[in-house]
Every structure is written in C-alpha cells, then in structure tokens.
MMTF fields as JSON, N, C-alpha, C and O atoms, coordinates in Angstrom:
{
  "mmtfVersion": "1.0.0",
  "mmtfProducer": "UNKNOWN",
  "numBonds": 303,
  "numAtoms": 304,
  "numGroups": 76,
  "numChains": 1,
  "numModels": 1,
  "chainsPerModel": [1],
  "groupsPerChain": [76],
  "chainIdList": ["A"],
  "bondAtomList": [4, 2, 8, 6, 12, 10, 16, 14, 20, 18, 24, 22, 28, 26, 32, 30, 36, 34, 40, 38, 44, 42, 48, 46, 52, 50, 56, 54, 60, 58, 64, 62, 68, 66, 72, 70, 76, 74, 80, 78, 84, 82, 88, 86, 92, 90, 96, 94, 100, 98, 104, 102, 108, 106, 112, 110, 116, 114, 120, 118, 124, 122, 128, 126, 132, 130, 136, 134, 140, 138, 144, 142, 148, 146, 152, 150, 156, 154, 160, 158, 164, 162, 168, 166, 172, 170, 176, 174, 180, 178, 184, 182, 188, 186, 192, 190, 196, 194, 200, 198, 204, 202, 208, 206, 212, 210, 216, 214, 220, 218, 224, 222, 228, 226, 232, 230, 236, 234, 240, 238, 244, 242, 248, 246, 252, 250, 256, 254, 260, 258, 264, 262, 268, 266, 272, 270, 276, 274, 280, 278, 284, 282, 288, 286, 292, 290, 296, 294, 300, 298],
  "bondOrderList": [1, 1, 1, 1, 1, 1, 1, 1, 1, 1, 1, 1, 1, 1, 1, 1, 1, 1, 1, 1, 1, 1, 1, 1, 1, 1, 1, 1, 1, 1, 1, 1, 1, 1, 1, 1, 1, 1, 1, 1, 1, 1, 1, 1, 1, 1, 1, 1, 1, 1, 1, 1, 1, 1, 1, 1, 1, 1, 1, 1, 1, 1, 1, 1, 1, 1, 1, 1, 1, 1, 1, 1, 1, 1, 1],
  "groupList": [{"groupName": "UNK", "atomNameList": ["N", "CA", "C", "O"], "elementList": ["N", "C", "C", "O"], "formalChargeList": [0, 0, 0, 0], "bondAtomList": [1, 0, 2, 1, 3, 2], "bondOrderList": [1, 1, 2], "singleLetterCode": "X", "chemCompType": "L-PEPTIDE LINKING"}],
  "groupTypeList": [0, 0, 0, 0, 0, 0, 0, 0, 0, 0, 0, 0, 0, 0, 0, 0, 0, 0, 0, 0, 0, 0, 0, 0, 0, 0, 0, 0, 0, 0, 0, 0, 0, 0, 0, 0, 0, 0, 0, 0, 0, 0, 0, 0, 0, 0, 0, 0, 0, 0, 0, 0, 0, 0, 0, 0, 0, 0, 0, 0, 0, 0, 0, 0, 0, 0, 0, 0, 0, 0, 0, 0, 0, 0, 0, 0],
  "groupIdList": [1, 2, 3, 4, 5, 6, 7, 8, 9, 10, 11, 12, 13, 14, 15, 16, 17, 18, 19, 20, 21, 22, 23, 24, 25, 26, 27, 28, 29, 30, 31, 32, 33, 34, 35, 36, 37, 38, 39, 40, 41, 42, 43, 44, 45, 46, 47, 48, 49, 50, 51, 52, 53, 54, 55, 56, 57, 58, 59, 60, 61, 62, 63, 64, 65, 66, 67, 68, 69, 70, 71, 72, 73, 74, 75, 76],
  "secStructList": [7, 2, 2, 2, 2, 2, 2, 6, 7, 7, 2, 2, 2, 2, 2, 2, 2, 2, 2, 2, 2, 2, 2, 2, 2, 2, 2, 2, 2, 2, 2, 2, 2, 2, 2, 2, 2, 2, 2, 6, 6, 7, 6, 6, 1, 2, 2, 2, 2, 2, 2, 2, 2, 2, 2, 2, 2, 2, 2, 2, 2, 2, 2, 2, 2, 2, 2, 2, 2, 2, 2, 2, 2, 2, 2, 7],
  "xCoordList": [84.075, 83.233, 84.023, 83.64, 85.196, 85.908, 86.311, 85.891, 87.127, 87.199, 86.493, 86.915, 85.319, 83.929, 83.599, 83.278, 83.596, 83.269, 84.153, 83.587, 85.692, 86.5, 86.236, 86.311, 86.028, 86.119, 84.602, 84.659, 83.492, 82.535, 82.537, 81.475, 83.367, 83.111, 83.714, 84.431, 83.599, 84.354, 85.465, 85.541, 86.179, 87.061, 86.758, 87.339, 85.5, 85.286, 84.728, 84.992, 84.051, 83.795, 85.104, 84.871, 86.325, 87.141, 88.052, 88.682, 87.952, 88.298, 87.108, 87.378, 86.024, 85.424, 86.095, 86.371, 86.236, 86.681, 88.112, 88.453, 88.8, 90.237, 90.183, 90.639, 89.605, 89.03, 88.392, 88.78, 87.615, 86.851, 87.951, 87.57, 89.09, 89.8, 90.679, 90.544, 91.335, 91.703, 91.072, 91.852, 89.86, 89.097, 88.88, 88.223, 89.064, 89.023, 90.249, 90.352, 90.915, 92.398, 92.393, 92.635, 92.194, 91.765, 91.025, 91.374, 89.715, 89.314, 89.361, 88.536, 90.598, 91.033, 92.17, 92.551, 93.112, 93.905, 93.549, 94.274, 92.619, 92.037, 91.337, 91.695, 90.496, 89.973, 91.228, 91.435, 91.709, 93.231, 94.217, 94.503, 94.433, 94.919, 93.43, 93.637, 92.343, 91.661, 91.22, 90.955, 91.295, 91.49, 92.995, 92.959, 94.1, 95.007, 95.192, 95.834, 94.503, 94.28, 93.558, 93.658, 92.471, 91.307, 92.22, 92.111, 93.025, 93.571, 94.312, 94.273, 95.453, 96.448, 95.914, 96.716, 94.241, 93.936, 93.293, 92.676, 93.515, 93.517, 91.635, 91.488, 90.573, 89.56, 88.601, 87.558, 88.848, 88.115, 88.212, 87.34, 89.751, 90.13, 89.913, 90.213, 89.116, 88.914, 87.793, 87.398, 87.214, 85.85, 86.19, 85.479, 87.334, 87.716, 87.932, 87.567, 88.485, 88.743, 87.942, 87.852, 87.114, 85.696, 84.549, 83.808, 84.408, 84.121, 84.921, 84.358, 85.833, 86.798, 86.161, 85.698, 86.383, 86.007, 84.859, 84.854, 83.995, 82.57, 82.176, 81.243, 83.159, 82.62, 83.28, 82.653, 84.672, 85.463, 84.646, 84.55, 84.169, 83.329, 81.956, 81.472, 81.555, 79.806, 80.483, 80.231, 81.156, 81.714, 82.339, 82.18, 82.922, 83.74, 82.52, 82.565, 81.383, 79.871, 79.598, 80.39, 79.127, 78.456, 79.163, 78.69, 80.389, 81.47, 81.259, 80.852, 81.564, 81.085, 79.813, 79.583, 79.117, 77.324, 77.425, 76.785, 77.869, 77.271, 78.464, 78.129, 79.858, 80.002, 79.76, 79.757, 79.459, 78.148, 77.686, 77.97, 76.666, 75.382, 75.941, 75.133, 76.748, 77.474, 77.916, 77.383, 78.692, 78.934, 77.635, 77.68, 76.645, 75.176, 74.672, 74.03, 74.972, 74.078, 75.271, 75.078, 76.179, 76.898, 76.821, 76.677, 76.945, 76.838, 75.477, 75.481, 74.513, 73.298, 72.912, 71.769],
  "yCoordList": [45.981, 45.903, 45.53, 44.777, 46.181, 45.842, 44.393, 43.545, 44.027, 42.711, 41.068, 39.967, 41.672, 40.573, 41.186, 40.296, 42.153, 42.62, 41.772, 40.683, 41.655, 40.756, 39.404, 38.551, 39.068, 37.921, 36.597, 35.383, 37.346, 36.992, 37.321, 36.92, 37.895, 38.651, 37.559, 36.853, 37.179, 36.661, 37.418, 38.643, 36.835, 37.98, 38.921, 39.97, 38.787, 40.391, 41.414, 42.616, 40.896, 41.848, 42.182, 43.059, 41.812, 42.523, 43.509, 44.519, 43.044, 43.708, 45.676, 46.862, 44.976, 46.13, 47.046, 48.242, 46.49, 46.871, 47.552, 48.668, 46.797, 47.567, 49.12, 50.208, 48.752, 49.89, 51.089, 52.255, 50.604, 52.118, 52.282, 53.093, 51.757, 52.33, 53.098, 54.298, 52.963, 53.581, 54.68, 55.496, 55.029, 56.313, 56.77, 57.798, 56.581, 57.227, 58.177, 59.249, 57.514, 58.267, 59.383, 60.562, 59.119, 60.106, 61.177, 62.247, 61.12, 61.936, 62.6, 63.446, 62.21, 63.187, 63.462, 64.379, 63.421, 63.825, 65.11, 66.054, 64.857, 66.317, 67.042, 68.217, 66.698, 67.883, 68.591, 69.803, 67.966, 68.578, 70.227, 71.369, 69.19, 69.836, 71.379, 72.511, 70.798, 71.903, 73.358, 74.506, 72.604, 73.387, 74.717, 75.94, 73.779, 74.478, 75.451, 76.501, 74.883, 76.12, 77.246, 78.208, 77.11, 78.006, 78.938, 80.16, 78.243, 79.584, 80.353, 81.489, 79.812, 80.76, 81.322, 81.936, 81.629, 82.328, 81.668, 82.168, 80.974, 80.311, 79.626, 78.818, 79.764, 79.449, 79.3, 78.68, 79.793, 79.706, 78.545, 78.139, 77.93, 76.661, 75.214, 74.054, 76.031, 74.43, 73.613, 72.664, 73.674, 73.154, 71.713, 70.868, 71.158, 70.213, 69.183, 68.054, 70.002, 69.075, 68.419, 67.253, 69.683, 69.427, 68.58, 67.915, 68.62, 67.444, 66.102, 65.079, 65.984, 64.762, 64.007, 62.889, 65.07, 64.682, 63.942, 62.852, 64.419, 63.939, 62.846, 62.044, 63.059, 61.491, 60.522, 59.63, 60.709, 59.814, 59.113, 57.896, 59.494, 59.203, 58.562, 57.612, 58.858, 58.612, 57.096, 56.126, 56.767, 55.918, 54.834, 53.64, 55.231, 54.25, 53.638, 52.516, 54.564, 54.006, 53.555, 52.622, 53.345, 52.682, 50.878, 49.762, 51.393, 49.989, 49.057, 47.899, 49.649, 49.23, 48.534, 47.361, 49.414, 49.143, 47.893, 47.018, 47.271, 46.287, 45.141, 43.988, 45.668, 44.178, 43.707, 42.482, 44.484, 44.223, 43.188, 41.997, 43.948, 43.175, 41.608, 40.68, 41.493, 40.359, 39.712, 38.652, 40.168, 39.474, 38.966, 37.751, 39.472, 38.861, 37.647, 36.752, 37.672, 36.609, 35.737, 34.863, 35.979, 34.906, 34.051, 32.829, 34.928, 34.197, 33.371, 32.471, 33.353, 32.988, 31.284, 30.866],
  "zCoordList": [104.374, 103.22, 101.972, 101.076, 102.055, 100.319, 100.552, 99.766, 101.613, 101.788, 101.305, 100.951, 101.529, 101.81, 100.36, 99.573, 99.944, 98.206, 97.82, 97.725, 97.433, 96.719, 97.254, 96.369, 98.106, 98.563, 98.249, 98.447, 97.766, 97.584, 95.895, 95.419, 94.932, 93.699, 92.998, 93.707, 91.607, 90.704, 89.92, 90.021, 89.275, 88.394, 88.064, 88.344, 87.192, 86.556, 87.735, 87.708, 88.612, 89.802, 90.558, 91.389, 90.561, 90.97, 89.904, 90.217, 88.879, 88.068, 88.133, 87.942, 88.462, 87.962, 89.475, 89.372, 90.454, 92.21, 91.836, 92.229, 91.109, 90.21, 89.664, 90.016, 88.918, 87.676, 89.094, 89.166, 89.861, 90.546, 91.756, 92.6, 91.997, 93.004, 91.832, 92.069, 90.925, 89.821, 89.392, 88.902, 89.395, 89.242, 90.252, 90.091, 91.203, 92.544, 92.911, 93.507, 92.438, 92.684, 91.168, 91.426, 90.022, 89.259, 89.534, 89.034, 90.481, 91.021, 91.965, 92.309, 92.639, 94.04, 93.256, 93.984, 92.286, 91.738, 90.468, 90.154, 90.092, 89.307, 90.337, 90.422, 91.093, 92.004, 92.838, 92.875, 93.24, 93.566, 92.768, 93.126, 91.351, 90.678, 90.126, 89.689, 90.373, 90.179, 91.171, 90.816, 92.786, 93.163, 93.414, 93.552, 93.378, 92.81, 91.419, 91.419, 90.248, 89.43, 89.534, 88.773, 90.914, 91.383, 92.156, 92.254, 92.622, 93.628, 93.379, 93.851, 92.324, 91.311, 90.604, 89.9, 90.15, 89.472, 88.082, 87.142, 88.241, 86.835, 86.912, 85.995, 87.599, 87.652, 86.551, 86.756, 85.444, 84.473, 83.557, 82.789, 83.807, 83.308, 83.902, 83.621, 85.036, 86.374, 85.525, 86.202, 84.372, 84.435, 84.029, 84.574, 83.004, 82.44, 84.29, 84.617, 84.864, 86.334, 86.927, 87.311, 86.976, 87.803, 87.188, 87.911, 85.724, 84.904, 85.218, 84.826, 85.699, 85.36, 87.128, 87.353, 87.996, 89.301, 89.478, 90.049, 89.068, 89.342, 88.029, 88.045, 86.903, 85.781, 86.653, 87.226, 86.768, 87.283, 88.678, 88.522, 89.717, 91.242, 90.645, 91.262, 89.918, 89.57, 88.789, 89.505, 87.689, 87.411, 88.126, 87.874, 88.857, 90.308, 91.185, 91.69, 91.301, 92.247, 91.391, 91.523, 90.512, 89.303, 89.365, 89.585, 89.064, 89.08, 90.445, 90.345, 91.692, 92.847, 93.018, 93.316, 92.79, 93.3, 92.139, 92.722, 90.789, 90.133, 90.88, 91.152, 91.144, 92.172, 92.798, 92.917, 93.453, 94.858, 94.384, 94.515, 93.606, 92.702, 91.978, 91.956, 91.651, 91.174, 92.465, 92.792, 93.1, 94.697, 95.344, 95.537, 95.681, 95.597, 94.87, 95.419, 93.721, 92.676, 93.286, 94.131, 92.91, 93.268, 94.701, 94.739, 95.894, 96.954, 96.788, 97.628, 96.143, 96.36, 96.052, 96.239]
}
C-alpha cells in the first residue's frame, strides 16, 4: 500500500506520507515514554503524552487518508 501511495502521489502527497510517518514515530515515542511515567509512579503527569499520542495518530490518518485522496485524482 505505501508503495503504490508514493508511487501514484505527487510531491506534496509524499511530503504529506513524510510528515505522517514522522508523527507516527512521535506517537509511539510519547506513548512509550508515557507509559513509563505510569509505572514509576508518576501517572498524574501522563496526560501531556497521552494528548501527544492520539493528536500526533489522528493527524498522521488525516495526512494519509488526503494522499490517498490526491493519489486518486491524480491517477484519474
């Protein structure tokens, strides 16, 4: 699928394919670090993480789903 996504996308659709593998890794990198503050105790401070996890993922689908959408018009 990512393949045939870049391969069918123009610049800015890979750019946007850039940008959401880049927040992807932001978001397994704070949920990470958040569950690690959950377990040392520190749970009351997880919320900034857990915010970051789920903007960061909802953002990255967002980015995806319109290259798609651009990979589409384009093949057409």
């Amino acid at each position: 699928m990512w393949r045939q996504l870049l391969e069918y996308t123009d610049t800015v659709g890979r750019a946007m394919v850039g940008i959401a593998g880049v927040l992807l890794v932001v978001a397994v990198v704070s949920f990470v670090v958040g569950i690690v503050r959950a377990a040392t105790g520190q749970a009351a401070t997880t919320l900034p993480f857990w915010l970051t996890t789920m903007g960061s993922a909802v953002i990255a689908g967002v980015l995806v789903y319109l290259a798609s959408r651009r990979a589409d018009i384009r093949r057409r």
